[in-house]
ZABA-32095 format. One line per field, with one value per residue: residue number from 0; residue in one letter; x, y, z of N, C-alpha, C in turn. Coordinates in steps of 0.1 Angstrom, whole numbers, plus 5000, padded with zeros to 4 digits. Each point is the difference from the previous one (the first is absolute). Layout:
ZABA-32095
k <- [NUM;...] $
r <- [A;...] $
n_xx <- [X;...] $
n_yy <- [Y;...] $
n_zz <- [Z;...] $
ca_xx <- [X;...] $
ca_yy <- [Y;...] $
ca_zz <- [Z;...] $
c_xx <- [X;...] $
c_yy <- [Y;...] $
c_zz <- [Z;...] $
This chain:
ZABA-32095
k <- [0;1;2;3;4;5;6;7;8;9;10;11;12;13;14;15;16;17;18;19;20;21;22;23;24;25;26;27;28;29;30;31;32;33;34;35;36;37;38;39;40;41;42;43;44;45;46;47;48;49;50;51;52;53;54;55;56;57;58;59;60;61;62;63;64;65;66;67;68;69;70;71;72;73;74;75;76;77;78;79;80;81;82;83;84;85;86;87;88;89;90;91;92;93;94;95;96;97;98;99;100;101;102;103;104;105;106;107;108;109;110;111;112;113;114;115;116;117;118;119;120;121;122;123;124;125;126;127;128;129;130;131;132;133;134;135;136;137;138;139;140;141;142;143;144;145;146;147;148;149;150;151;152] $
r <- [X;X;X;X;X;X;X;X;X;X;X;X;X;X;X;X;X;X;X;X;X;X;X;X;X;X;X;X;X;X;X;X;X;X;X;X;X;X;X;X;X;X;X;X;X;X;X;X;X;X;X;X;X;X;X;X;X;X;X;X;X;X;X;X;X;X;X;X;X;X;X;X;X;X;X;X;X;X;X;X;X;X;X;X;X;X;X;X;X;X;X;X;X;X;X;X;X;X;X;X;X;X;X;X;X;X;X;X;X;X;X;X;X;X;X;X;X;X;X;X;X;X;X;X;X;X;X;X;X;X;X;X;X;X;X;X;X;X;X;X;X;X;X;X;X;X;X;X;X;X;X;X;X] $
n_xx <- [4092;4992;5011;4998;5001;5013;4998;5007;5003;5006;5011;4994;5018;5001;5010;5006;5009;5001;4985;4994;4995;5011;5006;5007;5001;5006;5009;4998;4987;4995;4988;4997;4988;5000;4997;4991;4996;5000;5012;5001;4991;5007;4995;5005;5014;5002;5017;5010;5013;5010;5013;5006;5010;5002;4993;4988;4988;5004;5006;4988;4986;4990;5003;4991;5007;4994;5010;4991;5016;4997;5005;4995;5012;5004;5012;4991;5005;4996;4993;4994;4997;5001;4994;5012;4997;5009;4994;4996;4997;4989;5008;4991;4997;4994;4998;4998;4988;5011;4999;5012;5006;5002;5004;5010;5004;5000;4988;5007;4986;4992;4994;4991;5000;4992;4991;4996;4994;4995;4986;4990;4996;5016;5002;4988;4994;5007;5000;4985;5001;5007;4995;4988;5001;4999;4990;4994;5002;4985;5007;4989;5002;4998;4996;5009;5007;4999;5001;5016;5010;5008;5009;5009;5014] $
n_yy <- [1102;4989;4985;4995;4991;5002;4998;4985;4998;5010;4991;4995;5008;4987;5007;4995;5002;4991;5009;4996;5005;4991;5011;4992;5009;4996;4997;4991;5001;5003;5003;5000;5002;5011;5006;4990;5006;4988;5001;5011;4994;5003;5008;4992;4995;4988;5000;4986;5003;4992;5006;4990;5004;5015;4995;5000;5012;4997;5007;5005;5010;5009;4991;4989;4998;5001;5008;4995;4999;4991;5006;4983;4994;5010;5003;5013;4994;5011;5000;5011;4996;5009;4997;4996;4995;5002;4986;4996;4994;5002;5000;5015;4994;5012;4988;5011;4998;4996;4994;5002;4988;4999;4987;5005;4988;5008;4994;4996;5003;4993;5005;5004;5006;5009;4998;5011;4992;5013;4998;4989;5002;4996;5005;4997;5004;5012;4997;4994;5013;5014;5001;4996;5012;5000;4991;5003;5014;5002;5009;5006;5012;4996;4989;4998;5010;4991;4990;5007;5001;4988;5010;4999;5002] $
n_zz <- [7743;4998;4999;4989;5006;4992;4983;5000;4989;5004;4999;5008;5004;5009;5002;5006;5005;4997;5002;4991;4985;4997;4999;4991;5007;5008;4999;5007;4993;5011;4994;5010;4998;5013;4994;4994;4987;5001;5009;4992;4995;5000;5018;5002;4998;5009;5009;4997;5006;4991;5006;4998;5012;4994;5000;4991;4999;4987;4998;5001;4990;5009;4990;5009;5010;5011;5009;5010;5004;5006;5005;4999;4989;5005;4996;4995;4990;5001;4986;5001;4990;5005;5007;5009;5006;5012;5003;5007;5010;4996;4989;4991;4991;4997;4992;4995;4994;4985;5011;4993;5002;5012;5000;5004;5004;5011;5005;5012;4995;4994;4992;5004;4988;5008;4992;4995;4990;4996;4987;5004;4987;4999;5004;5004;4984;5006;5011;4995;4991;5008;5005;4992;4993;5012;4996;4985;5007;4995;4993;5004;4999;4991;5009;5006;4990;4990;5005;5009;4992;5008;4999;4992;5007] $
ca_xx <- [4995;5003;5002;4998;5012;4997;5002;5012;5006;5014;4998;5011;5009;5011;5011;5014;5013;5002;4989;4997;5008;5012;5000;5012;5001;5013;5013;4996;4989;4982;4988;4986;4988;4984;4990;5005;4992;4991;4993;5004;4997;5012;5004;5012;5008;5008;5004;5016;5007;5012;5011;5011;5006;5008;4990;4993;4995;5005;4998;4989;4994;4992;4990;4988;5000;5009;5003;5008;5008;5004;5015;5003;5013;5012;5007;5001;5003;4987;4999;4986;5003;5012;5005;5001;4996;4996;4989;4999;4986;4988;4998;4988;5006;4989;5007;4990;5008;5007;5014;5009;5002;5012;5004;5013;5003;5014;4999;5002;4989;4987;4992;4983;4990;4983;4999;4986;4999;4990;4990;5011;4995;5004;5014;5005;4996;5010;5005;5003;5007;5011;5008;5002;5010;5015;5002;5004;5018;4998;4998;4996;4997;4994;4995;4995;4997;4986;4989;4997;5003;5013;5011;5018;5004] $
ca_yy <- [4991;4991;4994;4984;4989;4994;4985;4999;4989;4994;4993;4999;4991;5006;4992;5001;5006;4991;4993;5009;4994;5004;5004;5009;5018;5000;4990;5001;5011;4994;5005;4992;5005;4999;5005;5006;5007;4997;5004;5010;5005;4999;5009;4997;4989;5000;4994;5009;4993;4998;5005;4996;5013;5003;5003;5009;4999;5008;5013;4999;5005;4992;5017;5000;4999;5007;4987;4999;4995;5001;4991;4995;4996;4993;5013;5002;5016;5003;5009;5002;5014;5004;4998;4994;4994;4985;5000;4987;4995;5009;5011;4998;5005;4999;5004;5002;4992;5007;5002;4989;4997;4988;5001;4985;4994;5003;4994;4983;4986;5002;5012;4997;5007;5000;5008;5004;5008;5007;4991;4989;4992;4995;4997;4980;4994;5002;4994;4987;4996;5001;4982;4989;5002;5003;4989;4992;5005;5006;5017;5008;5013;5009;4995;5011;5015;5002;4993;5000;5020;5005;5001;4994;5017] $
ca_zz <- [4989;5004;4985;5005;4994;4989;5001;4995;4991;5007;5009;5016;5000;5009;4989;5007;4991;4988;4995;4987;4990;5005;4983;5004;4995;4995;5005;5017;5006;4996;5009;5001;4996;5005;4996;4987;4995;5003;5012;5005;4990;4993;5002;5005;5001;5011;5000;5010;4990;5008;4996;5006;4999;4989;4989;5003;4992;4992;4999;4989;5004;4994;4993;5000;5014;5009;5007;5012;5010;5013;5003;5011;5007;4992;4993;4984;4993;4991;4993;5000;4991;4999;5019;5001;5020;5008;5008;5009;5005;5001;4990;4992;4987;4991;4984;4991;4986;4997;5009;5003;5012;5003;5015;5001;5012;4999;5014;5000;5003;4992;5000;4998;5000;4995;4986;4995;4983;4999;5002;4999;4987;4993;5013;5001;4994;4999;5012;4993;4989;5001;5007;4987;4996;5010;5004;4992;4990;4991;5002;4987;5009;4990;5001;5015;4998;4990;5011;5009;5005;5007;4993;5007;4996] $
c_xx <- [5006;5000;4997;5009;5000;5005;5017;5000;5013;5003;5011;5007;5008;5015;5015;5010;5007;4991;4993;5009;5012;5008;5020;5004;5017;5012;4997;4995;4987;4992;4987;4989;4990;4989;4999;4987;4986;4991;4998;4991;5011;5003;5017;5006;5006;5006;5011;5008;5014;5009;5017;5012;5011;4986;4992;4989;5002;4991;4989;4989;4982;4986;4984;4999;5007;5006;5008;5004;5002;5012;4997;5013;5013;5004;4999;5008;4984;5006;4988;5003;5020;5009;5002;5005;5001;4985;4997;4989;4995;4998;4994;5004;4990;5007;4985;5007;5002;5013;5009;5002;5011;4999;5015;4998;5013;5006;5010;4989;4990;4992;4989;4991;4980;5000;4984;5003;4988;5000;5008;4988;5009;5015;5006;5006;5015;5016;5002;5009;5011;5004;5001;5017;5014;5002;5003;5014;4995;4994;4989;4997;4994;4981;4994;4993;4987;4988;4993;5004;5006;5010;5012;5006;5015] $
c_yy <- [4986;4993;4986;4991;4997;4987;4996;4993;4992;4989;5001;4987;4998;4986;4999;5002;4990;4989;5007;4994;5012;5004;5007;5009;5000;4990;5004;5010;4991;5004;4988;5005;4994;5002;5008;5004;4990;5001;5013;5007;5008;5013;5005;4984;5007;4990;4997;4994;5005;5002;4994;5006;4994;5000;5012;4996;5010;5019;4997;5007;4993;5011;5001;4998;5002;4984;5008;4992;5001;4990;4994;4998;5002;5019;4995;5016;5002;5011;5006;5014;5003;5000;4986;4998;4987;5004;4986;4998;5010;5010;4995;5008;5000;5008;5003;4996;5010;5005;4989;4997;4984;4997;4989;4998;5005;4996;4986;4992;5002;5011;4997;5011;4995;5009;5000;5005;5002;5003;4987;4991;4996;5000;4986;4993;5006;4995;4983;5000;5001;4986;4988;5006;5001;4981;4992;5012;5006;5014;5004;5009;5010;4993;4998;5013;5002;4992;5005;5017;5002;5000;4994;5012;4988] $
c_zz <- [5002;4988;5004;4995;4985;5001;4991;4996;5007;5010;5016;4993;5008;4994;5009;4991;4990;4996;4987;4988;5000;4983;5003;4988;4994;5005;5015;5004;4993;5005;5001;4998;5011;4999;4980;4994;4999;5016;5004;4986;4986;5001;5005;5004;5012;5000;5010;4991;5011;4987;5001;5000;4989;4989;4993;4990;4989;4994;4990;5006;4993;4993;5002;5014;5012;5012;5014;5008;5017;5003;5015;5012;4987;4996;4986;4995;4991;4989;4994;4988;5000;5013;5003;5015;5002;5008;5006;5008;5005;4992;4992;4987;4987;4988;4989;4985;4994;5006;5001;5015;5002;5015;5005;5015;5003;5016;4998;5006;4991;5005;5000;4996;4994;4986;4998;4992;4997;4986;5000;4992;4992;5011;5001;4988;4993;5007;4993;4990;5003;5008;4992;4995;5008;5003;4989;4994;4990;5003;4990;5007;4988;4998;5015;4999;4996;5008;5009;5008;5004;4993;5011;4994;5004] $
């Protein structure tokens, strides 16, 4: 049986490693956005982002989407549900939502990890706020929860 080409709304993106709008997730961690729900039809956000050792991104789960990690460079502690591992370059880490999760620099150099958040129709739009708020000092995480779905634990 033979199929024929469909067709895509989606767009080719090609993006280098501190190219993209740049959103910080936490005190020396940021992720950049290559590809976001407008190019990708809002099938998934891609991304990378960086970790400064001793840092992390804080323990929080996400109740409408999934997310996976590749670890470019650098030693992380991970927590995925109730386990907790070191892992480092070349490991792949697929967190389904509803699953808490974390990651610390526990390396002496920056960490680099890639991230896909699946669906990614509002991810970005999540990524902006939390960063408005880590830059202006203002917390609302009851307001993250209700927007956007990701809970802080």
């Amino acid at each position: 049986m033979s199929r024929k080409t469909e067709t895509t709304t989606k767009k080719t993106v090609v993006s280098g490693w501190h190219e993209g709008r740049k959103y910080f997730m936490a005190p020396d961690e940021y992720t950049s956005v290559a590809a976001g729900k407008d190019d990708t039809g809002s099938d998934y956000v891609f991304g990378a982002g960086e970790i400064a050792p001793g840092n992390c991104i804080p323990d929080h789960y996400h109740k409408w989407e999934d997310q996976t990690f590749h670890i470019i460079e650098g030693e992380l502690e991970v927590k995925i549900g109730d386990k907790v591992f070191q892992a480092g370059p070349g490991a792949s880490i697929q967190c389904p939502r509803g699953t808490s999760h974390y990651m610390k620099n526990t390396g002496g150099k920056t960490a680099k990890i890639i991230s896909y958040i699946f669906p990614g129709d509002w991810a970005e739009d999540f990524m902006a706020e939390t960063s408005r708020q880590n830059e202006t000092g203002e917390r609302d995480l009851k307001l993250i929860e209700e927007r956007f779905g990701v809970v802080y634990l």
